[in-house]
C-alpha positions as CSV (number, residue, x, y, z in Angstrom):
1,X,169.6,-20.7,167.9
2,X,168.3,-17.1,168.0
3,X,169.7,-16.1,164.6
4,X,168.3,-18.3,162.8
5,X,164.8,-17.3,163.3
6,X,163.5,-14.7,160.2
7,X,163.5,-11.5,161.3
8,X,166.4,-11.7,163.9
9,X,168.9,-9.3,163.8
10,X,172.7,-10.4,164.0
11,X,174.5,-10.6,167.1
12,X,176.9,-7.3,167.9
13,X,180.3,-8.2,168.7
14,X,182.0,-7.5,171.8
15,X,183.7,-4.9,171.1
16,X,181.3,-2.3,172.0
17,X,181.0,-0.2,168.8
18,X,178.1,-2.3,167.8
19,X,179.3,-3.7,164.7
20,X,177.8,-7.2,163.7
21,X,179.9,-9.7,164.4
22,X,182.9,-11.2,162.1
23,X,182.7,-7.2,160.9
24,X,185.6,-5.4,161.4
25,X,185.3,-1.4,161.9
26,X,188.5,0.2,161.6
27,X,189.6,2.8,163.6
28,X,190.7,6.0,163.4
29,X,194.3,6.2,163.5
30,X,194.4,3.4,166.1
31,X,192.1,5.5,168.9
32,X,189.7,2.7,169.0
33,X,187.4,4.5,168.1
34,X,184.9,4.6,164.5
35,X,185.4,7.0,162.3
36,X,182.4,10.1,162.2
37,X,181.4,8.8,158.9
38,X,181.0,5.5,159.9
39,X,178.9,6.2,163.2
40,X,177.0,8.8,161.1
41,X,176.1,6.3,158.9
42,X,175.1,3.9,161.6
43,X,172.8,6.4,163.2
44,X,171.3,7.1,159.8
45,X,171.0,3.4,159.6
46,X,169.1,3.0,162.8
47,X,166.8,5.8,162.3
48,X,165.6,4.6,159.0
49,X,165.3,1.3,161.0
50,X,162.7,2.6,163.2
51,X,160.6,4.4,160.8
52,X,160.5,1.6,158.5
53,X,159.5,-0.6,162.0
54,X,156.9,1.8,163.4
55,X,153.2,0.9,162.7
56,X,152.4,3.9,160.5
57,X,154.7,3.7,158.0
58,X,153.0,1.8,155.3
59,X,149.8,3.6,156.0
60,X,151.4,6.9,155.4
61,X,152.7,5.6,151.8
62,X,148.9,4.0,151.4
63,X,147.6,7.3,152.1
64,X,149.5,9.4,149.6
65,X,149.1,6.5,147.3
66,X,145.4,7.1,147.4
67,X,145.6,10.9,147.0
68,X,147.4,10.4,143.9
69,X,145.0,8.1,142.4
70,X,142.4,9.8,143.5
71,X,143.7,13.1,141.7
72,X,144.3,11.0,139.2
73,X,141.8,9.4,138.3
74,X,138.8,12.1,138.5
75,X,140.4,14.1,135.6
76,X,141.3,11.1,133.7
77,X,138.2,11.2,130.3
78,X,135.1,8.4,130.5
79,X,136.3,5.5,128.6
80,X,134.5,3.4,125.7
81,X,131.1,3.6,124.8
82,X,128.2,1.8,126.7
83,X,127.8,-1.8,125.9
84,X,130.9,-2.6,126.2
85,X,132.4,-4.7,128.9
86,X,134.7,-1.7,130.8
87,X,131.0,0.6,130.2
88,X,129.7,-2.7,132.9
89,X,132.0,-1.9,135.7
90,X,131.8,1.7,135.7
91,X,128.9,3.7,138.0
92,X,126.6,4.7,135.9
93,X,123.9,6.2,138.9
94,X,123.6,9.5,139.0
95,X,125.2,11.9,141.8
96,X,123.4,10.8,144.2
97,X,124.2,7.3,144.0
98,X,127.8,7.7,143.8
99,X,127.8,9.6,147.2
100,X,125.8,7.0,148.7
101,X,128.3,4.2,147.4
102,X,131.1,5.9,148.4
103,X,130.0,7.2,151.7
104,X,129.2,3.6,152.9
105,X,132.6,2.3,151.8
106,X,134.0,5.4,153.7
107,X,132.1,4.4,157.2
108,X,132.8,0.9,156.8
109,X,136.4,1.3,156.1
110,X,137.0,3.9,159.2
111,X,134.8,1.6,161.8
112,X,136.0,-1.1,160.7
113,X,139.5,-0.3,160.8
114,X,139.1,1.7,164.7
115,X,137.1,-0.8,166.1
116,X,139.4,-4.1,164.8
117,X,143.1,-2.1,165.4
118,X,141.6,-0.9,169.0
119,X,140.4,-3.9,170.2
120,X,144.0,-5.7,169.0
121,X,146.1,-2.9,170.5
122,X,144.5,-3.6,173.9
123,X,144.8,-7.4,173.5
124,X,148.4,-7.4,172.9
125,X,149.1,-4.7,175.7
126,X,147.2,-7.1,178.0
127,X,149.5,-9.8,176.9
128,X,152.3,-7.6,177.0
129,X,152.1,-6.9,180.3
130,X,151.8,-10.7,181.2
131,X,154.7,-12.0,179.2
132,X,156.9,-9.6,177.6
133,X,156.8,-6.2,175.9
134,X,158.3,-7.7,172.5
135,X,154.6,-9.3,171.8
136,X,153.3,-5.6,171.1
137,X,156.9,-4.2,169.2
138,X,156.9,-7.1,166.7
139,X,153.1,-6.5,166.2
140,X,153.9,-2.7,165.3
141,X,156.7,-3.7,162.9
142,X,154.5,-6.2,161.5
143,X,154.7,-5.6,157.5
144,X,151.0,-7.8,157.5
145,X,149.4,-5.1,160.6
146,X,151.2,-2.5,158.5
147,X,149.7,-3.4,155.1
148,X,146.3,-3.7,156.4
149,X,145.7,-0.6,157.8
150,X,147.7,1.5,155.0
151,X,144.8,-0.4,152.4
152,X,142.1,0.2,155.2
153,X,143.0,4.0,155.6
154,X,144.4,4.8,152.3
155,X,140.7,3.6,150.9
156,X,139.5,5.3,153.0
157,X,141.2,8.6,151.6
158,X,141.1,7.6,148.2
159,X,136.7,7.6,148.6
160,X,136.7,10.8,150.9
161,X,139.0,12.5,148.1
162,X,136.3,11.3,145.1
163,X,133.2,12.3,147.3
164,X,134.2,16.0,147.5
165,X,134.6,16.1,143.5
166,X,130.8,14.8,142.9
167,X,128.6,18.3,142.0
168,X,124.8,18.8,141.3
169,X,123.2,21.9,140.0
170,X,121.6,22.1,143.0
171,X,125.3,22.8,144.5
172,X,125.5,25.5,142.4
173,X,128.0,24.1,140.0
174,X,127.3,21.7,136.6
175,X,126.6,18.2,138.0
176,X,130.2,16.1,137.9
177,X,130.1,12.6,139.0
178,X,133.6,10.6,138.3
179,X,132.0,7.4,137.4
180,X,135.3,6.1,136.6
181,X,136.2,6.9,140.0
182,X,133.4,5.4,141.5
């Protein structure tokens, strides 16, 4: 049975307004017809559908997510004093060494994620073509797909955001290096 598979949306019922079935809409004043509120409603409904459904949704929320902490996190003061276990996890290289961690994680993070979200897209439209075009939709609505690339790219944001604050004096400005950033 079709609607018992997760995910599956309930069956409409015949009457053409595209109500779920054993829902009743009313009509207006007996026309047979839903009331503007309703189908307003229903249209709202179905746009927030697709968004929600569409591949870049999560990623966009990962990527402001990562702005934000980002932002966050460069002005927040260098905790405890060294020896400590927290002093351990924090980067304590100079400015130099920061950029160079954080550029690498920036290149891995954007090839990785082009290369392995290229390579699937044309997989699936190969097998789209072959058997049906629902193989790539429920890929794109995919919360899993959706996660990965939101923590993919919205890394990738977060380390582009706490490269540019890293100075030197030979920038021009007093050296800054947001080792609790790093």
């Amino acid at each position: 049975h079709a609607a018992a598979h997760a995910g599956a949306r309930p069956a409409l019922s015949g009457d053409g307004r595209g109500a779920p079935a054993g829902c009743a809409v009313r009509p207006v004043h007996g026309s047979g017809r839903m009331s503007p509120a309703v189908s307003q409603l229903a249209r709202r409904r179905q746009q927030w559908a697709a968004v929600r459904d569409s591949l870049w949704f999560l990623p966009a929320i990962a990527v402001l997510v990562g702005t934000a902490l980002a932002m966050t996190v460069v002005h927040l003061p260098m905790p405890a004093p060294r020896g400590t276990l927290a002093r351990l996890w924090l980067a304590s290289g100079g400015a130099d060494g920061a950029r160079g961690v954080l550029t690498a994680i920036a290149g891995s993070l954007i090839t990785v994620s082009g290369t392995v979200f290229s390579v699937t897209i044309v997989a699936l439209q190969l097998a789209s073509s072959q058997f049906t075009p629902r193989v790539l939709r429920s890929f794109v609505a995919d919360r899993v797909n959706q996660s990965v690339l939101g923590i993919f790219i919205g890394t990738f944001t977060y380390t582009l955001l706490v490269l540019r604050t890293i100075h030197t004096r030979a920038d021009g400005q007093p050296t800054f290096v947001p080792q609790l950033g790093v």
